[in-house]
C-alpha positions in Angstrom: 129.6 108.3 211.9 127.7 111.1 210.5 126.9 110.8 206.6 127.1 114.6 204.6 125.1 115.0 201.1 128.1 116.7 199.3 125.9 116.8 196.0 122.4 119.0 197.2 119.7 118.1 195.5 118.3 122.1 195.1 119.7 125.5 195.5 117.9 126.6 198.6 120.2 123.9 200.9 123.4 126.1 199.9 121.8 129.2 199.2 123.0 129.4 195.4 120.6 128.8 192.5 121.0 125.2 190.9 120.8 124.8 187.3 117.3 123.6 187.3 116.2 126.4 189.1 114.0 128.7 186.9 114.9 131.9 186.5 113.0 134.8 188.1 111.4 137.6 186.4 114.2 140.4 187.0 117.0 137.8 185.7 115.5 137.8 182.6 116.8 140.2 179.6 113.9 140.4 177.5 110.3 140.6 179.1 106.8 140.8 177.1 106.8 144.7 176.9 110.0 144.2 174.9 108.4 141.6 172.3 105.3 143.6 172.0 107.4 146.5 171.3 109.6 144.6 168.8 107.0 143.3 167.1 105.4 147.0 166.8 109.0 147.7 164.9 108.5 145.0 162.4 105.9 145.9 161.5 106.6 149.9 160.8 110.1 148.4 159.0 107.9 146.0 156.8 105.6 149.0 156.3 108.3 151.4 155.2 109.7 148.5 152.0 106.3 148.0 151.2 105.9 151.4 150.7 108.8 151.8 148.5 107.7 148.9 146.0 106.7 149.8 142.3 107.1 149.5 138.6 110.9 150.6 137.3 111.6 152.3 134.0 112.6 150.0 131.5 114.5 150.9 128.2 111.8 151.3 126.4 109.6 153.3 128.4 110.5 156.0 131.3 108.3 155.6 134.6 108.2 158.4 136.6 106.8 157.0 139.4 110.4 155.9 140.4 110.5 159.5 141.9 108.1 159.7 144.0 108.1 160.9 147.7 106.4 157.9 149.2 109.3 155.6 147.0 112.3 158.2 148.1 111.0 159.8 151.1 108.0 158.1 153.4 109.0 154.2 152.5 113.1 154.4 153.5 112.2 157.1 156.9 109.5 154.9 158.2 111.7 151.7 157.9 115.0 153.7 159.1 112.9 154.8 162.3 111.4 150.9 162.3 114.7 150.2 162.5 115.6 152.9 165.2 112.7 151.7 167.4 113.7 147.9 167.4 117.2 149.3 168.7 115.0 150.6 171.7 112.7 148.1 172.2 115.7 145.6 172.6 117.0 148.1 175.6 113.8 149.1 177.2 114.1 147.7 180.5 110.4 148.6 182.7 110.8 150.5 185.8 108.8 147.4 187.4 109.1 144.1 185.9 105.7 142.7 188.2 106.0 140.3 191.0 109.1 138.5 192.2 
């Protein structure tokens, strides 16, 4: 009588992927473009509160520096489009993700 292996030791016996297969390339969601690119975006959102840090106006004493366009204008754009970028940079998917 003929013995069958019911339980197959890897995926390429029943053509399905076991779960110690690795994953290829194209299964995976994020490749390094997409890191590189988030990490670009951290770093143009930390940029943009840096650039919004400064003295405040107490009681006693009125600072105008509060008011200025790198405070009110450059710091909160560059992080809003930080923040924009690391939307895309999540999404990207390359045209070519290498070898198989």
């Amino acid at each position: 009588m003929k013995q069958y292996n019911i339980y197959p030791t890897s995926g390429q016996q029943t053509g399905k992927p076991s779960r110690l297969d690795p994953e290829s390339r194209i299964q995976l969601p994020l490749v390094k473009i997409n890191f590189i690119l988030m990490a670009i975006a951290a770093a143009a959102i930390l940029i943009g509160f840096l650039l919004m840090l400064g003295g405040s106006t107490t009681a006693q004493q009125f600072n105008p520096d509060i008011f200025s366009t790198r405070r009110i204008v450059i710091g909160p754009t560059i992080a809003f489009l930080g923040f924009v970028f690391m939307g895309f940079a999540i999404i990207y998917r390359p045209k070519n993700t290498g070898s198989n």
